[in-house]
C-alpha positions as a Python dict, from the first residue, in 0.01 Angstrom:
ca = {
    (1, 'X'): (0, 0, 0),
    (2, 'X'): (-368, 143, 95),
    (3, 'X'): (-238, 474, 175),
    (4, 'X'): (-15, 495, -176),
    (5, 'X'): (-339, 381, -345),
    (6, 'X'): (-538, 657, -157),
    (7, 'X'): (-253, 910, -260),
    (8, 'X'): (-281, 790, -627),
    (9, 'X'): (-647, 802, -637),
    (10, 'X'): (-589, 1178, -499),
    (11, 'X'): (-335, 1308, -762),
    (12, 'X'): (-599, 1172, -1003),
    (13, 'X'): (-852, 1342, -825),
    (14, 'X'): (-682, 1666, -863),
    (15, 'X'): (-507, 1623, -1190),
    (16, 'X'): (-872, 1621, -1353),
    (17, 'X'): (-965, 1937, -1136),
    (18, 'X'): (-708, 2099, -1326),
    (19, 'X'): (-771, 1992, -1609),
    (20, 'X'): (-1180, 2070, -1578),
    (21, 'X'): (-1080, 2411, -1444),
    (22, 'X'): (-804, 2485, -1694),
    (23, 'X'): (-1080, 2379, -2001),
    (24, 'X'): (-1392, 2596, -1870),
    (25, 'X'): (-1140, 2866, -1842),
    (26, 'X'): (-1004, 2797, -2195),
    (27, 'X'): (-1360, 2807, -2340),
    (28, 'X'): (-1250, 3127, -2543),
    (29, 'X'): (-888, 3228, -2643),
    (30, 'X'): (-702, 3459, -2912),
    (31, 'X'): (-650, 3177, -3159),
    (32, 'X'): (-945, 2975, -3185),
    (33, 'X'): (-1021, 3009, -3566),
    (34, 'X'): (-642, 3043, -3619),
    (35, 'X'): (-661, 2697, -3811),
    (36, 'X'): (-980, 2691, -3929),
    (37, 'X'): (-1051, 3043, -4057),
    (38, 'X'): (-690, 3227, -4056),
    (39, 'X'): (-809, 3508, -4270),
    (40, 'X'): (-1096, 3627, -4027),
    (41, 'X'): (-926, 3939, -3823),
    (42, 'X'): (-847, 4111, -4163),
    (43, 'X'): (-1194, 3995, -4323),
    (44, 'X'): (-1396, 4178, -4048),
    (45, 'X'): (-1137, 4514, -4028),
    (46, 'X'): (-1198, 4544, -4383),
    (47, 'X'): (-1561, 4558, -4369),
    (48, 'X'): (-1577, 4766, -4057),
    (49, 'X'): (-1340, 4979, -4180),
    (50, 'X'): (-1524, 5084, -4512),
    (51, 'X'): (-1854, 5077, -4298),
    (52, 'X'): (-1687, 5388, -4069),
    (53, 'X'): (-1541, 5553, -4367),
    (54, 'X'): (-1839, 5581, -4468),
    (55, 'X'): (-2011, 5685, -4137),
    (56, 'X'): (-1803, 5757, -3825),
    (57, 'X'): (-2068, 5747, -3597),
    (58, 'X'): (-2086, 5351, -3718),
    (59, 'X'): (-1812, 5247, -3475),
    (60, 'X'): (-2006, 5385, -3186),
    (61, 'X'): (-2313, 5220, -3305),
    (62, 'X'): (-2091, 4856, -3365),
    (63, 'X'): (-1914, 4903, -3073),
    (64, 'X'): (-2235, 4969, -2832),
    (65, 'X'): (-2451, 4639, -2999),
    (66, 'X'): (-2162, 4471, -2826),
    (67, 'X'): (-2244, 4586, -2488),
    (68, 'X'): (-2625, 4545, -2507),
    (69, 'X'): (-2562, 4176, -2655),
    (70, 'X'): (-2324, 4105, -2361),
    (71, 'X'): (-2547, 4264, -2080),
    (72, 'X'): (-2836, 4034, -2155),
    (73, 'X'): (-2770, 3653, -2087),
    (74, 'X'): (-2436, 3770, -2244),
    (75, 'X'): (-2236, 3753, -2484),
    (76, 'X'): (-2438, 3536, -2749),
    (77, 'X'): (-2526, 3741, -3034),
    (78, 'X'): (-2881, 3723, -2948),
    (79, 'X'): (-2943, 4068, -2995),
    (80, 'X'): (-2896, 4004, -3374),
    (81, 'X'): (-3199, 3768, -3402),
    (82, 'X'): (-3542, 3918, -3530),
    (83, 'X'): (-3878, 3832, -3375),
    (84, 'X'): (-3988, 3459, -3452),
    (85, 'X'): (-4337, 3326, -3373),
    (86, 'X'): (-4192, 3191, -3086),
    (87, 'X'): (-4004, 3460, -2891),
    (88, 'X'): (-4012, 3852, -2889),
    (89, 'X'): (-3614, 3954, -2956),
    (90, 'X'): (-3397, 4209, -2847),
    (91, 'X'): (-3397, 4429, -3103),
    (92, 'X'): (-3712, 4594, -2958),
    (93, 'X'): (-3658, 4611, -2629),
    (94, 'X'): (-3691, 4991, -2464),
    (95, 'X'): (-3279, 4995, -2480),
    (96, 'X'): (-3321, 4953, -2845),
    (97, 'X'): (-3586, 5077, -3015),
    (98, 'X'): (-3526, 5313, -3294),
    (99, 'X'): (-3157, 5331, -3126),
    (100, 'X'): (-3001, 5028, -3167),
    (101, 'X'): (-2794, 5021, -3540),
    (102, 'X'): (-2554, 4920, -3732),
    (103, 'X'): (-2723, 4519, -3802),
    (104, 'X'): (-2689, 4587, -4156),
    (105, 'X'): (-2290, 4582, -4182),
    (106, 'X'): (-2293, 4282, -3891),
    (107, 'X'): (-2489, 4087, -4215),
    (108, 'X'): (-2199, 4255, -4450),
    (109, 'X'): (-1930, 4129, -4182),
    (110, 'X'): (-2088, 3809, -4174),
    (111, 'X'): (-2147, 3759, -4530),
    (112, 'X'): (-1797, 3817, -4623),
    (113, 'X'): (-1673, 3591, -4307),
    (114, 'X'): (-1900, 3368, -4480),
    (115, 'X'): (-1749, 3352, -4849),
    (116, 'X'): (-1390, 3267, -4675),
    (117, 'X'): (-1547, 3046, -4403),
    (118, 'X'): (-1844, 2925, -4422),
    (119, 'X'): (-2022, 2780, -4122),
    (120, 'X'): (-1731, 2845, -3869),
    (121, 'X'): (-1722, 3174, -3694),
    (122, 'X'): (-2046, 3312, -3476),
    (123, 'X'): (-2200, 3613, -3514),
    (124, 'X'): (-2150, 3654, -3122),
    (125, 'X'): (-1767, 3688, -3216),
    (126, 'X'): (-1801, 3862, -3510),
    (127, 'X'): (-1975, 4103, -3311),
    (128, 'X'): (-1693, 4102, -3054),
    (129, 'X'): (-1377, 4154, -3321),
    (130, 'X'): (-1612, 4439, -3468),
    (131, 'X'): (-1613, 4649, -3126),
    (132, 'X'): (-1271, 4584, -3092),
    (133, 'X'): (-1183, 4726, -3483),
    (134, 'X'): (-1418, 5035, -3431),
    (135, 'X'): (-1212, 5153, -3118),
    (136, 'X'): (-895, 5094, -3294),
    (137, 'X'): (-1040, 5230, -3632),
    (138, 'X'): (-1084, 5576, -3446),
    (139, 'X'): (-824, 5555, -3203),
    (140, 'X'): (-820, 5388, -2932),
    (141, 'X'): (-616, 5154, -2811),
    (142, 'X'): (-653, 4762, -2984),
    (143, 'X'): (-638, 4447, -2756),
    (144, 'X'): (-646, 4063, -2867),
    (145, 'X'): (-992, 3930, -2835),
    (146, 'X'): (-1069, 3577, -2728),
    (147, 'X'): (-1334, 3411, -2926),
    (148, 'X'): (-1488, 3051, -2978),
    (149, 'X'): (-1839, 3218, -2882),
    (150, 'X'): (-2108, 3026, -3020),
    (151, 'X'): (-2463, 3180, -3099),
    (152, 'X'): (-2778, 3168, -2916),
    (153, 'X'): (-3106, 2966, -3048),
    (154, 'X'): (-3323, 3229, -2837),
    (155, 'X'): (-3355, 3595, -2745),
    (156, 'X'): (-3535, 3757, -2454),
    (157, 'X'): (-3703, 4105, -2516),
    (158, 'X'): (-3799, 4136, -2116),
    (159, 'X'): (-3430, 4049, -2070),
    (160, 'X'): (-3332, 4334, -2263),
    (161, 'X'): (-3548, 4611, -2078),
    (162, 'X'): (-3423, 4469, -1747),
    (163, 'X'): (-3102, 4406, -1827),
    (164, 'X'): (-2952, 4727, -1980),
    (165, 'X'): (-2883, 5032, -1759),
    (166, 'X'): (-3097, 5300, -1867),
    (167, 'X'): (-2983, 5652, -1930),
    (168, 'X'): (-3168, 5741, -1595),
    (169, 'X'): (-2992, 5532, -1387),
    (170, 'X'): (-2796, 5593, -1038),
    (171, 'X'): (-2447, 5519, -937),
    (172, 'X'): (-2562, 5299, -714),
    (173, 'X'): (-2843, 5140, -981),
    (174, 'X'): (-2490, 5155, -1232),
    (175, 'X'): (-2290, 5022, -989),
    (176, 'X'): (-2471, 4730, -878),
    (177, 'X'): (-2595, 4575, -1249),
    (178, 'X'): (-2227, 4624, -1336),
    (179, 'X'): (-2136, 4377, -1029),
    (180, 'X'): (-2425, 4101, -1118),
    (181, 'X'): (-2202, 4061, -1444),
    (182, 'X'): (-1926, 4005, -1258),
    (183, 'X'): (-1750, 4393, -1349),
    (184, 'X'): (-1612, 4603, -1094),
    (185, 'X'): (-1646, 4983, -1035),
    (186, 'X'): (-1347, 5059, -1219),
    (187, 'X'): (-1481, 4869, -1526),
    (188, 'X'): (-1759, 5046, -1500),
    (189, 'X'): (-1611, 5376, -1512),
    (190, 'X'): (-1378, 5250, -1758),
    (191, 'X'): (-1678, 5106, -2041),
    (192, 'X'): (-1849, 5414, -1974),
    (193, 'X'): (-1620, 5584, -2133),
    (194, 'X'): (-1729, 5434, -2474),
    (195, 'X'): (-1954, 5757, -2475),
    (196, 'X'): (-1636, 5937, -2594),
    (197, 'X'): (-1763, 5842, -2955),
    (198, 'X'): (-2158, 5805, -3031),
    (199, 'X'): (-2440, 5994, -3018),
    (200, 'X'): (-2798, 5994, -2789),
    (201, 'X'): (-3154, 6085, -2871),
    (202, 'X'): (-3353, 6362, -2711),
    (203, 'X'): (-3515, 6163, -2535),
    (204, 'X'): (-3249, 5997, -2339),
    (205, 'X'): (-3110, 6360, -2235),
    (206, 'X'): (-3392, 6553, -2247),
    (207, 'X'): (-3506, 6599, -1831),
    (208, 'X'): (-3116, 6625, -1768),
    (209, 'X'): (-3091, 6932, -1968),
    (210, 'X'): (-3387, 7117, -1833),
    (211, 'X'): (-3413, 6988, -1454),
    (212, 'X'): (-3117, 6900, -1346),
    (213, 'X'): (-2862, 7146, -1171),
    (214, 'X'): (-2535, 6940, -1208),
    (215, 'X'): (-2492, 7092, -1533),
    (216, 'X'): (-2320, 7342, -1685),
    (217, 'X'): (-2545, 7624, -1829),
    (218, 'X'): (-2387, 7673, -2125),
    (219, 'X'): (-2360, 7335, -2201),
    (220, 'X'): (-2705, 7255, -2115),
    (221, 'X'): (-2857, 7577, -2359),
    (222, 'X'): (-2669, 7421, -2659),
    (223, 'X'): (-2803, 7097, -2648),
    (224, 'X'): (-3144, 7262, -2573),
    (225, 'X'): (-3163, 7415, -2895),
    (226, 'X'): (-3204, 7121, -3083),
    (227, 'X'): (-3411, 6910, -2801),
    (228, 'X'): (-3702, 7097, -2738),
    (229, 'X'): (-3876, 7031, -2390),
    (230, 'X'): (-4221, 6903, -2516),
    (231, 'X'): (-4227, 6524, -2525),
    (232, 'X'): (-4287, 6446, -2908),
    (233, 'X'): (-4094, 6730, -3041),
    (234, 'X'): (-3761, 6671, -3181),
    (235, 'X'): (-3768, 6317, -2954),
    (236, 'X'): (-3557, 6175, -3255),
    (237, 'X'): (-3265, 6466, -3288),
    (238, 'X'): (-2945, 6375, -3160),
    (239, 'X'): (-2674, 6557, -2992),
    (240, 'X'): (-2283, 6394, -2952),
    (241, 'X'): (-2215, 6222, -2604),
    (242, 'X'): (-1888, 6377, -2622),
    (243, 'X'): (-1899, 6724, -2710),
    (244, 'X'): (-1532, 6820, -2786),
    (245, 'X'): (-1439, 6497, -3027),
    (246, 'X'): (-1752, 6285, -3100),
    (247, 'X'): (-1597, 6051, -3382),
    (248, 'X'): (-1245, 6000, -3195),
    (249, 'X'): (-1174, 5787, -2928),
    (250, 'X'): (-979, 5957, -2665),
    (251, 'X'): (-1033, 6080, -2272),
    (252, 'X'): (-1219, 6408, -2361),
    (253, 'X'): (-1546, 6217, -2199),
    (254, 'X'): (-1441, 6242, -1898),
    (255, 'X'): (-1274, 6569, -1888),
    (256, 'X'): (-1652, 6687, -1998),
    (257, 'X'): (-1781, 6525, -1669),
    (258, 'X'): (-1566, 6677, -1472),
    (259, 'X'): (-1692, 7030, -1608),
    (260, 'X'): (-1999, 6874, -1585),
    (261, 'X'): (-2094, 6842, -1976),
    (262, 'X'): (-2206, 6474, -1949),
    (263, 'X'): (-2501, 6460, -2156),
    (264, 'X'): (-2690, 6153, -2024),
    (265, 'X'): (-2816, 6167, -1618),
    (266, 'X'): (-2604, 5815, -1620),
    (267, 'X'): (-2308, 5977, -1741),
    (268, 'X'): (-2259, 6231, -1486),
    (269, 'X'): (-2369, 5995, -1176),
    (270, 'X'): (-1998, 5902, -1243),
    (271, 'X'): (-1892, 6216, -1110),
    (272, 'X'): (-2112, 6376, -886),
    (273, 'X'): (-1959, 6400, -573),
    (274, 'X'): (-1962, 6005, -533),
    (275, 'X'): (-1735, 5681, -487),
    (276, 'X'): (-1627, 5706, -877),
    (277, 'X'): (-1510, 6105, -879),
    (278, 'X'): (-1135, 5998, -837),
    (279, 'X'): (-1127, 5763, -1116),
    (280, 'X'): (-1307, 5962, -1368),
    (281, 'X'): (-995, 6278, -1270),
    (282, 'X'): (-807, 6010, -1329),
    (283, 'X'): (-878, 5920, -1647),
    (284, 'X'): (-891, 6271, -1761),
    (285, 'X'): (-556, 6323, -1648),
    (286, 'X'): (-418, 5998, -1774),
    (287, 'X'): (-529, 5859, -2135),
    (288, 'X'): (-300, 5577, -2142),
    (289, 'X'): (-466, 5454, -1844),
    (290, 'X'): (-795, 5528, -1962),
    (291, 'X'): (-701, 5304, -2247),
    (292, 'X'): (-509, 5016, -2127),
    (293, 'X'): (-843, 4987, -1861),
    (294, 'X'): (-1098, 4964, -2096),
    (295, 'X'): (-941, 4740, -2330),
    (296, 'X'): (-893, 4528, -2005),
    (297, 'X'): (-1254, 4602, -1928),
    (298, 'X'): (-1368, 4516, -2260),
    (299, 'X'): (-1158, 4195, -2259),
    (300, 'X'): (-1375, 4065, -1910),
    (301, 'X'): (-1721, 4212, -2061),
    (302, 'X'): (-1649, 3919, -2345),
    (303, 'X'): (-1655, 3693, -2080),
    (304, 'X'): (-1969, 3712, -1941),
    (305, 'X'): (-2187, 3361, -2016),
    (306, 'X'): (-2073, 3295, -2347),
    (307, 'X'): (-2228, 2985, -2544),
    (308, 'X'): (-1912, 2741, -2605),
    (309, 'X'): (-1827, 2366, -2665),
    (310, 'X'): (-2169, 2194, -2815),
    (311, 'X'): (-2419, 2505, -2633),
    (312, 'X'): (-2596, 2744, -2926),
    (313, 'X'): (-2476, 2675, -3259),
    (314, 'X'): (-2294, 2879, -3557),
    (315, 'X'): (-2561, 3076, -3713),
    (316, 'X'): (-2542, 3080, -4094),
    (317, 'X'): (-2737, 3448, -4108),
    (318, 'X'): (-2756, 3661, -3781),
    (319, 'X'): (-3044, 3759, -3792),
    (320, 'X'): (-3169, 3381, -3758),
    (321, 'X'): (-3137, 3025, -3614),
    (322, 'X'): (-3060, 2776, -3854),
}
């Protein structure tokens, strides 16, 4: 009798393990606002849609607020708040400053959201669905996102310029922030190849393209032409990360790193004679697996810390708490 108590007390025991497990890992999935905002995947296509009609370079500049919201205390939609007299935000952080864009059709995305549903959907998953659309919007490959992200109260500008790999960064450097969020080298090769849309100041490229030697000449005399080498001149002008198709998302990226046209110093540590060669050839070889990665890739960045259950709340403007 004692031992088939024991053994019932231990089925319970592990029948609520499962269950604790199976909710924390349930946190987000594909249908959360299914019921309670059905017309939301169409409401935010349409808006990003006319937003990159408009401007092709605004999927790049959608899809990459996505990543620098996700890479700092994740994926909360922090980045979206503006300064408050009690914390410094995101949005001028050293990662962002003068680069960061595209907040503007987030508040269009989230207004309309808004009219069909008000109070229900995050800007954190707004911002997630909106990455997603701008890929598929200019070619890439779409994937279901999981949502039921709720939004942070705070944001952290020191956060920010620790927390987003800088242009100037090292495999190794690349390698190992990737890891602290839980992404592996291959999902690091794979999200870097985002940079087949988008474009980068002069300032982010500028000592690759006159001191470095992993570059080909060619390559590197074009894009000095409109980056001058005096700091101050021309910091502003930008140049396409991808040189052969800038506004379509494909695998030309890493063909150019393989000829060594990667514009930022980042960009060609991923093919430099290192751990990551291999999987960059094989990406340029193989677009379908260059696709079906990142959207994997993408799917696990989502992942990382997000507010759910009671945590944050569901901000009414993005740009501030409630």
């Amino acid at each position: 009798m004692a031992c088939a108590c024991c053994f019932s007390k231990l089925c319970l025991t592990l029948l609520l393990l499962v269950v604790v497990l199976g909710s924390s890992n349930a946190q987000l999935s594909t249908n959360f606002y299914s019921n309670s905002c059905p017309n939301l995947l169409s409401t935010v296509r349409s808006t990003v849609s006319s937003a990159i009609n408009k401007e092709a370079r605004m999927g790049a500049s959608l899809l990459r607020l996505f990543f620098h919201d996700c890479f700092v205390n994740g994926c909360d939609g922090s980045l979206l708040l503006d300064d408050t007299s009690s914390f410094t935000g995101e949005k001028n952080a050293n990662p962002n400053r003068n680069s960061a864009r595209g907040f503007d059709v987030v508040d269009n995305i989230k207004s309309a959201v808004e009219n069909v549903c008000p109070g229900v959907v995050s800007c954190a998953d707004i911002l997630a669905i909106a990455a997603r659309d701008s890929v598929a919007i200019l070619g890439g490959l779409s994937w279901n996102v999981k949502l039921g992200r709720r939004d942070a109260r705070t944001a952290s500008q020191s956060a920010a310029n620790n927390g987003i790999p800088a242009p100037t960064s090292n495999l190794n450097q690349l390698i190992s922030r990737f890891s602290a969020l839980g992404l592996s080298t291959r999902d690091l090769v794979a999200l870097s190849g985002s940079h087949t849309i988008g474009q980068a100041r002069c300032t982010s490229f500028r000592a690759r393209i006159y001191n470095e030697s992993n570059i080909d000449a060619s390559f590197a005399q074009t894009r000095q032409r409109s980056c001058p080498s005096a700091t101050g001149s021309g910091d502003n002008n930008l140049a396409p990360l991808d040189v052969q198709t800038p506004t379509s998302f494909d695998n030309n990226y890493f063909k150019n790193l393989v000829n060594n046209r990667g514009l930022l110093h980042s960009d060609q540590q991923l093919f430099n004679g290192g751990s990551t060669d291999s999987i960059v050839r094989g990406y340029g070889n193989n677009p379908s697996s260059f696709n079906s990665d990142f959207a994997s890739a993408m799917i696990k960045m989502g992942d990382i810390s997000p507010l759910t259950g009671s945590s944050g709340e569901i901000r009414k403007n993005c740009r501030m708490m409630n």
